[in-house]
C-alpha positions in Angstrom: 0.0 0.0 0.0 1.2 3.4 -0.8 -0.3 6.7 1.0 1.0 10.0 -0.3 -0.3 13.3 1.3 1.9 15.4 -0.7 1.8 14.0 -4.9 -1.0 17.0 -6.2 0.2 19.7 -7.8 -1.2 23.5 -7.4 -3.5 23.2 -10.1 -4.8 20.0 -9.5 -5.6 21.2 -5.6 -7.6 24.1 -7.4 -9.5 21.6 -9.8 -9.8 20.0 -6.6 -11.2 22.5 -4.4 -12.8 25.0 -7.2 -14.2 22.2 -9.6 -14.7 18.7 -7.7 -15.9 20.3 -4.5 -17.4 23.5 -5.8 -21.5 23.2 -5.6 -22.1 23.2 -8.9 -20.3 20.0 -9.7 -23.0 17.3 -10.1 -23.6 14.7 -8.5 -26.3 12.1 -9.0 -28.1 9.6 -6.8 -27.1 6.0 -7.5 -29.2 2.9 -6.5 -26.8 1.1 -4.7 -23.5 2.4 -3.3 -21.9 -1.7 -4.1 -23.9 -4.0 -6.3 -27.3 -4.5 -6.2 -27.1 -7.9 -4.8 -24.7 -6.5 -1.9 -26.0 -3.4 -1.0 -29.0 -1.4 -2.0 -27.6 1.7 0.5 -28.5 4.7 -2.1 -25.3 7.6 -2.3 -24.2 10.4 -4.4 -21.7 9.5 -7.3 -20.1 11.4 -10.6 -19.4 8.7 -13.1 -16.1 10.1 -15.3 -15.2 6.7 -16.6 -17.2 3.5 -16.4 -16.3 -0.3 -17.1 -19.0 -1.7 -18.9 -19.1 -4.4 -21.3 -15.4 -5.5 -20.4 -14.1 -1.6 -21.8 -13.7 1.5 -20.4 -15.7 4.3 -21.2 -15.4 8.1 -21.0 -18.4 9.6 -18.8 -17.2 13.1 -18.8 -15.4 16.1 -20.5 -13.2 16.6 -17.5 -11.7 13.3 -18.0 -8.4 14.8 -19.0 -8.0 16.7 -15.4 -9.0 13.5 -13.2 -6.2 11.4 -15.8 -3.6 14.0 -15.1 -4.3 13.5 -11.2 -3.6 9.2 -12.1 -1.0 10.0 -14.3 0.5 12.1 -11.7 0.5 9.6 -8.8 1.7 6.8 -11.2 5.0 8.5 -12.3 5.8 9.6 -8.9 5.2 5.9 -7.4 6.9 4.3 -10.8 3.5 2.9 -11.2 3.0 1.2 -14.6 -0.4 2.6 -16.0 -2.1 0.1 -18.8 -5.8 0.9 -18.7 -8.0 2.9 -16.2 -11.2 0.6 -15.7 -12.9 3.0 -13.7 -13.3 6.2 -12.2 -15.6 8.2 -10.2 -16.2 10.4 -7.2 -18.7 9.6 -4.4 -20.3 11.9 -2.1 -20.8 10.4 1.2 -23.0 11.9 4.2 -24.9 10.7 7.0 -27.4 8.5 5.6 -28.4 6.6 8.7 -26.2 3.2 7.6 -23.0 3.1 9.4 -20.8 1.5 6.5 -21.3 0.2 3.2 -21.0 -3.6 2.3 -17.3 -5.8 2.3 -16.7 -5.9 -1.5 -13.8 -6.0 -4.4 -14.6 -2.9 -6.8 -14.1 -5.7 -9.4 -14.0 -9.6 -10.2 -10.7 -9.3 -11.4 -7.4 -8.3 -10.1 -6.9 -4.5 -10.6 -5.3 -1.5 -8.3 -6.8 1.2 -6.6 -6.5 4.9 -5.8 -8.5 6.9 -3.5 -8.0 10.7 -3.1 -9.6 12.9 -1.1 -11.0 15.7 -2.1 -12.0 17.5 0.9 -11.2 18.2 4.4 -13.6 15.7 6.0 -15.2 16.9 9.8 -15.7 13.0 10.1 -12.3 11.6 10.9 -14.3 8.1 11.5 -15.6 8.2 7.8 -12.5 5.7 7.1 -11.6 3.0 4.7 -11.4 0.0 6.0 -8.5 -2.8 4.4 -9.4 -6.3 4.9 -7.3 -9.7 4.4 -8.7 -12.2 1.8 -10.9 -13.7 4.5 -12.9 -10.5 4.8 -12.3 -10.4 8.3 -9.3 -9.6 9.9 -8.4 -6.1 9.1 -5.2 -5.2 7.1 -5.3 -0.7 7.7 -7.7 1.7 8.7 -7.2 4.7 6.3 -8.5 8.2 7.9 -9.7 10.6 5.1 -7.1 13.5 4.9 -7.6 16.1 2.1 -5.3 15.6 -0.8 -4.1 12.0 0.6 -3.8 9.3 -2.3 -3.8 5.9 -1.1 -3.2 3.2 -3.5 -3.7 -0.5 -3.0 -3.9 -3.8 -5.2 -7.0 -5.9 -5.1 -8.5 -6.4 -1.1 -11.9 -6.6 -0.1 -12.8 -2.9 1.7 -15.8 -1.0 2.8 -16.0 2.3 3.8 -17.6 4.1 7.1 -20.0 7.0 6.1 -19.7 10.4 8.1 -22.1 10.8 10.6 -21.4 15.0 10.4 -19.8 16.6 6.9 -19.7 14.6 4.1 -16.6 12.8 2.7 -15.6 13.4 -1.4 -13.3 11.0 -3.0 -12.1 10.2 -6.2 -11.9 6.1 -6.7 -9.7 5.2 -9.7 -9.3 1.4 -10.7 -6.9 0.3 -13.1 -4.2 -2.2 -14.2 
């Protein structure tokens, strides 16, 4: 696991802050924060690359700033980048459910990124690590603004904020 609180450059803190967490970036209500079979807890997510039908798809014009963030941590971590299979940011809040469902983000063995986005009240609202037995727990990760923490394959969940809300960018890739 790598965690970087230092990787962003000035202009991507100001997409960041002016863009990501500005309220005018949209958000929209998903069904289910896992998979529908999981977890049928409803959130707030903005879809800028999706993994459908074994390909990734572009979801957004602002796809060239949230690559640029990837791209960054990946050079400074000697990170080989082959294909992003997904990436999104959620909007967590207090929704009355303490934590989403133990899941992999994919059947298949991929890496992943988290950033957050904003200074989160909520130092509880963490991401939880867990071993292959999806029980025995590998790291707590407390959300810091501007952290990146990357990861290979593990089943996770995360806790949701009981005050604030909690913005992060997930990116999946090989």
């Amino acid at each position: 696991m790598i965690i970087d609180n230092n990787f962003l450059t000035d202009s991507q803190k100001d997409f960041l802050d002016n863009t990501v967490c500005d309220n005018s970036f949209p958000f929209y209500p998903q069904k289910y924060s896992v998979a529908k079979h999981i977890d049928q807890t409803k959130f707030l997510c903005h879809v800028v690359v999706s993994w459908e039908n074994a390909k990734s798809e572009i979801r957004c014009d602002l796809w060239p700033k949230f690559e640029d963030i990837l791209a960054t941590f990946c050079k400074k971590h000697n990170i080989k980048l082959n294909e992003v299979y997904r990436c999104a940011v959620n909007y967590t809040y207090n929704n009355g459910v303490e934590k989403c469902a133990v899941h992999n983000d994919h059947l298949f063995s991929h890496k992943q990124l988290l950033i957050c986005c904003n200074d989160v009240v909520d130092k509880n609202a963490k991401t939880v690590l867990l071993d292959d037995d999806e029980k025995t727990v590998l790291s707590e990760i407390e959300p810091k603004q501007y952290q990146g923490v990357c990861y290979d394959t593990k089943p996770h969940y995360m806790v949701y904020p009981k005050v604030g809300e909690r913005i992060m960018i997930v990116y999946t890739f090989a």
